[in-house]
C-alpha positions as CSV (number, residue, x, y, z in Angstrom):
1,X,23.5,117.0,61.5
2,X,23.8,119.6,59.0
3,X,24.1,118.8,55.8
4,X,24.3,120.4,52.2
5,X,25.7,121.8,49.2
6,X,27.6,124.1,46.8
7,X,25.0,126.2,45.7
8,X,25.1,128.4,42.6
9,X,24.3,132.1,43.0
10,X,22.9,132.5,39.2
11,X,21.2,135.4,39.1
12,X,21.5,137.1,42.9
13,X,23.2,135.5,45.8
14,X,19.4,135.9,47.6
15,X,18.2,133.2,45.5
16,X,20.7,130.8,46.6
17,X,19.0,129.9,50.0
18,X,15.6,128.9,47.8
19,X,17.8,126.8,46.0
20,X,19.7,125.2,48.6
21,X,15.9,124.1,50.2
22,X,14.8,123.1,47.4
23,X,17.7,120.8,46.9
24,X,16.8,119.7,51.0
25,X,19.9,121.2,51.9
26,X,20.7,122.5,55.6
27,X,23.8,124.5,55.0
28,X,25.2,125.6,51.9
29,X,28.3,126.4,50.7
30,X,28.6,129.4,47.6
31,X,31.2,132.0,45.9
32,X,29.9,135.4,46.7
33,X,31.4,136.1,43.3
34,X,32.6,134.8,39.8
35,X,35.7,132.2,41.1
36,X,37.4,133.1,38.0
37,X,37.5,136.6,38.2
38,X,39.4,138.8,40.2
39,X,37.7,142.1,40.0
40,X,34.0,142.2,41.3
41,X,31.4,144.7,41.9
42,X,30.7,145.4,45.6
43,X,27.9,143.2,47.5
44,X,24.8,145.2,47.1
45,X,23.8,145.9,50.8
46,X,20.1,145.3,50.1
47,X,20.8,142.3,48.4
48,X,22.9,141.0,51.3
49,X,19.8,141.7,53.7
50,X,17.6,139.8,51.3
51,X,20.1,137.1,51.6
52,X,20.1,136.8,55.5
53,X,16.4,137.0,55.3
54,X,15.9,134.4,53.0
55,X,18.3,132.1,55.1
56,X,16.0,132.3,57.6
57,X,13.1,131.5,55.6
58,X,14.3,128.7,53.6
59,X,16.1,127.3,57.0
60,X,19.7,127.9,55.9
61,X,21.2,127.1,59.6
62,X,24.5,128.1,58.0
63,X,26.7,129.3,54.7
64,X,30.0,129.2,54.2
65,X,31.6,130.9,51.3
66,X,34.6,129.6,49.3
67,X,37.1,131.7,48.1
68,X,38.2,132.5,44.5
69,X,40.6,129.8,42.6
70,X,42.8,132.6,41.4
71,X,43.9,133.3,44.6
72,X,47.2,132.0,45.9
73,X,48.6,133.5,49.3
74,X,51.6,131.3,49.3
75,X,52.9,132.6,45.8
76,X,56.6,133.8,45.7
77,X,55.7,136.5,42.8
78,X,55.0,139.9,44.6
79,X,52.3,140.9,42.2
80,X,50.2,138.0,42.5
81,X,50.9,137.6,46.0
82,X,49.9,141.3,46.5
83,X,46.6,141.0,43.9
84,X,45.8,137.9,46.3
85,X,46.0,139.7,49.2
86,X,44.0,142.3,48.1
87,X,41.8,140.1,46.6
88,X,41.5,137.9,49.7
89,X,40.3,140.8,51.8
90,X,37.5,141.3,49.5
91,X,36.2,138.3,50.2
92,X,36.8,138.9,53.4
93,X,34.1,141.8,53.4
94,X,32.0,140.3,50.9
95,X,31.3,137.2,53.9
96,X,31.2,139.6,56.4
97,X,28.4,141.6,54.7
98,X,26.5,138.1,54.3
99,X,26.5,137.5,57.9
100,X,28.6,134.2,56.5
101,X,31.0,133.4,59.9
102,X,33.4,130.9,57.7
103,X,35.8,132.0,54.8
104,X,37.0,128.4,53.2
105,X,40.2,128.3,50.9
106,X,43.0,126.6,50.1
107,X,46.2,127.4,51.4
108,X,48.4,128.4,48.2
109,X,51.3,126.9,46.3
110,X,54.8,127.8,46.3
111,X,55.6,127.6,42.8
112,X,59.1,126.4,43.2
113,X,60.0,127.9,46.4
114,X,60.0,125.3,48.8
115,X,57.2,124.2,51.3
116,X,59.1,125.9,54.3
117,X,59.2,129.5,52.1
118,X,55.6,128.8,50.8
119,X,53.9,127.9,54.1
120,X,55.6,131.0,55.9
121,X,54.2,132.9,52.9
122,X,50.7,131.6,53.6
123,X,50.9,132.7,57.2
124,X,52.3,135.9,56.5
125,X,49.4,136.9,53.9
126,X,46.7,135.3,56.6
127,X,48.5,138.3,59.2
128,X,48.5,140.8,56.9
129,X,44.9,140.0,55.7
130,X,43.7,139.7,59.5
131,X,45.8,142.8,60.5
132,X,43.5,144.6,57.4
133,X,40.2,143.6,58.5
134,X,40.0,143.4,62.1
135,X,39.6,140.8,64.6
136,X,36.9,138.8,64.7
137,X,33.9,138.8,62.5
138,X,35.1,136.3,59.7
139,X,37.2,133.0,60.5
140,X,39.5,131.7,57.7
141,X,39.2,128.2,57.3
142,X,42.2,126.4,55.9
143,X,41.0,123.6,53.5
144,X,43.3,120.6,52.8
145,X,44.5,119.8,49.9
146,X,45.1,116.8,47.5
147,X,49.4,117.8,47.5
148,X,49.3,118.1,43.7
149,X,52.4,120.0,42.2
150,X,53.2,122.4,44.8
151,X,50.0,122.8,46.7
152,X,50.6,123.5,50.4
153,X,48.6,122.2,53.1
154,X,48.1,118.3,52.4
155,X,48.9,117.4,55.5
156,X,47.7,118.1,59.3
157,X,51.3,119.3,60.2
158,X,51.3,121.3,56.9
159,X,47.9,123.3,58.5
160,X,49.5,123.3,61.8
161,X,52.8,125.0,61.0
162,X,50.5,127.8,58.9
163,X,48.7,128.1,62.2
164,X,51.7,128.4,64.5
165,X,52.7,131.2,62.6
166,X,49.7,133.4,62.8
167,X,49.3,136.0,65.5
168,X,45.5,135.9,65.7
169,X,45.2,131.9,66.4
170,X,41.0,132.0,67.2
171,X,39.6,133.4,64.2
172,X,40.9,130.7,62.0
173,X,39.9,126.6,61.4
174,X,40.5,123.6,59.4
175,X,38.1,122.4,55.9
176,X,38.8,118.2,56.0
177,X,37.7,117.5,52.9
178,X,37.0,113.9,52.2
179,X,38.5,113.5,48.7
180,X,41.4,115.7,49.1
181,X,42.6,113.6,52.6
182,X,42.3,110.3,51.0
183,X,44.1,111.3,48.3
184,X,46.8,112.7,50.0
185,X,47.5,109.3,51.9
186,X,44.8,109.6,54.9
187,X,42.8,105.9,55.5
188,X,39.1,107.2,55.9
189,X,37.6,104.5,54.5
190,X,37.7,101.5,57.3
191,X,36.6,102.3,60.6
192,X,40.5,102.0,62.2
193,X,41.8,104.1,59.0
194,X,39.2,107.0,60.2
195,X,39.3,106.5,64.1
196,X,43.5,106.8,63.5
197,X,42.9,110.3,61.6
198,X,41.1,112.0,63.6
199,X,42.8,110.8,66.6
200,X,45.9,112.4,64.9
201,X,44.3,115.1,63.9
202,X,43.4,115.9,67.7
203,X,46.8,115.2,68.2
204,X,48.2,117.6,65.7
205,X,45.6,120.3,65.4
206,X,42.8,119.7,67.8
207,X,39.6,118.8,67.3
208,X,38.1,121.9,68.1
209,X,39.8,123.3,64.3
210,X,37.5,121.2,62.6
211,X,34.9,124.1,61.6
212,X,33.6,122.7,58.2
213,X,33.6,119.3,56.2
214,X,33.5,118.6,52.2
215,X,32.0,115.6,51.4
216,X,33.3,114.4,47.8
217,X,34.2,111.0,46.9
218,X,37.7,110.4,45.1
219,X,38.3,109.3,41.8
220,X,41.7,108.4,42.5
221,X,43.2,106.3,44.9
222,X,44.5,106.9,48.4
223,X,47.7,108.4,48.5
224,X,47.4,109.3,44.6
225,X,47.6,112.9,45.2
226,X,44.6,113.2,42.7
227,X,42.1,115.9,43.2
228,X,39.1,114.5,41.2
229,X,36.3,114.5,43.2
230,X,33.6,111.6,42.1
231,X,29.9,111.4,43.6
232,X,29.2,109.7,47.0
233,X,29.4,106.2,46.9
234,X,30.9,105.9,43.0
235,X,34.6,106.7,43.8
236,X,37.9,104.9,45.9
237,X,36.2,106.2,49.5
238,X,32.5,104.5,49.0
239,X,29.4,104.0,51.0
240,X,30.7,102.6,53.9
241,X,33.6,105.3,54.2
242,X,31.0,108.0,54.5
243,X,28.8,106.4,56.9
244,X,31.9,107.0,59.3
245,X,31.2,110.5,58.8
246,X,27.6,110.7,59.2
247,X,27.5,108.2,62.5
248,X,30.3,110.3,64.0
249,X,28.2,112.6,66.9
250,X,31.4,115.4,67.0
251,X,29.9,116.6,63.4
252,X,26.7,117.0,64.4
253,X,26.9,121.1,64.2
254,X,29.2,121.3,61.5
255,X,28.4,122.2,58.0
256,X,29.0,119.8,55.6
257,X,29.0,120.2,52.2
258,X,28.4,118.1,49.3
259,X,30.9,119.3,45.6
260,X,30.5,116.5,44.0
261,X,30.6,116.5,39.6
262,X,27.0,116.4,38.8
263,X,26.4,119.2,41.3
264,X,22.4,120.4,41.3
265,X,21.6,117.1,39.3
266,X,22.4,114.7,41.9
267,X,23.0,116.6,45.0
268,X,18.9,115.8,46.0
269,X,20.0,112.1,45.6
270,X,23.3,112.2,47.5
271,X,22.0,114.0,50.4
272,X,19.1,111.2,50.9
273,X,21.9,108.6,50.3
274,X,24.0,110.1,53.1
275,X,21.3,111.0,55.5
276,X,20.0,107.0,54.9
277,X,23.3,106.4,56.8
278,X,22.4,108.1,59.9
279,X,19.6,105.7,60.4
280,X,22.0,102.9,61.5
281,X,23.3,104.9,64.1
């Protein structure tokens, strides 16, 4: 079981891995630059070795790195759809240069154009970003979303029409993140509500999409379409909906990440809490 954290990179993305152990984290999720910003400065190649080193030393079995919130590849504006492409591919590089396997964003928003317009959009920056960078190397991962406003990709067949589009169908995956599911009307909080997701999910997507996990519990409730996240065990999903998770043997090798409000202050807590629920097995 591999379990973790978002991780700040305050003052050198090699010190995140010391802070991710210190937090007892076993994968690690970080920006490898300012989410608010489009322009950055080029990873320092040294600094990116440090960073694979320390990985190793602090036992940082994996990172994955989220992508900047400015960027929307489903946006029907052909500047900002061409800055987020451009700006996509950056990251792109920037994980590659990490040794980081996973890229996690979300999909995009159409902004009035329709989900069938938006979602084609989303595939179509995904082929031009692949077609830019190479095969291989760096898998996007596709993170569901709440469904707020015009957000794309709040549902599995959402993810899966994205997916059916793309011409390089192996070097991409699926995020499920816990709070953005429920809200958008998935039951993971009894045993049937999660066994009838995932079966659905296998149905839809496959199982073998899955690459990477958020675990945030939800302020709001399920089907509210409210992306608040809340800490484990405080919000709508609770406890007993996360011990699902932890108990389920399929996520055994894949990261899962904790992004909950209190971040460093509680994340020591919330990992002992989760892991606590692997003991009942």
């Amino acid at each position: 079981m591999l379990l973790g954290a978002h991780i700040s990179v305050l003052g050198g993305l090699s010190n995140a891995p010391e802070r991710g152990r210190d937090l007892t984290c076993d994968c690690m999720q970080i920006f490898s630059k300012n989410q608010m910003q489009w322009k950055a400065k080029p990873v320092d190649l040294e600094e990116a070795e440090k960073f694979i080193e320390n990985s190793r030393e602090f036992k940082i079995s994996e990172t994955v790195v989220h992508d900047s919130y400015l960027i929307n590849l489903g946006s029907p504006d052909k500047a900002m759809l061409k800055q987020s492409r451009e700006a996509f591919l950056d990251e792109m590089v920037r994980a590659r240069h990490l040794g980081v396997r996973y890229l996690i964003f979300h999909p995009g928003a159409h902004m009035g154009a329709g989900e069938q317009a938006g979602l084609k959009r989303v595939a179509d920056s995904m082929n031009w970003v692949r077609k830019e960078f190479g095969s291989g190397g760096v898998q996007l991962v596709l993170e569901i979303t709440a469904g707020q406003g015009t957000l794309l990709g709040n549902s599995f067949e959402q993810l899966k029409r994205i997916i059916d589009q793309l011409e390089d169908q192996k070097n991409v995956g699926v995020c499920f993140d816990t709070c953005h599911a429920y809200a958008a009307g998935y039951d993971i909080k009894t045993k049937s509500g999660y066994a009838r997701t995932f079966d659905l999910f296998d149905d839809v997507l496959g199982i073998e999409y899955l690459k990477a996990m958020h675990l945030n519990d939800s302020k709001g409730k399920q089907g509210s379409h409210l992306d608040r996240h809340e800490q484990i065990g405080r919000g709508f999903i609770g406890t007993e909906g996360f011990r699902n998770f932890i108990t389920d043997p399929r996520w055994d090798n894949i990261p899962m990440v904790l992004e909950t409000p209190a971040g460093d202050k509680m994340y020591k807590q919330e990992l002992k809490l989760l892991r606590s629920l692997a003991k009942k097995r």
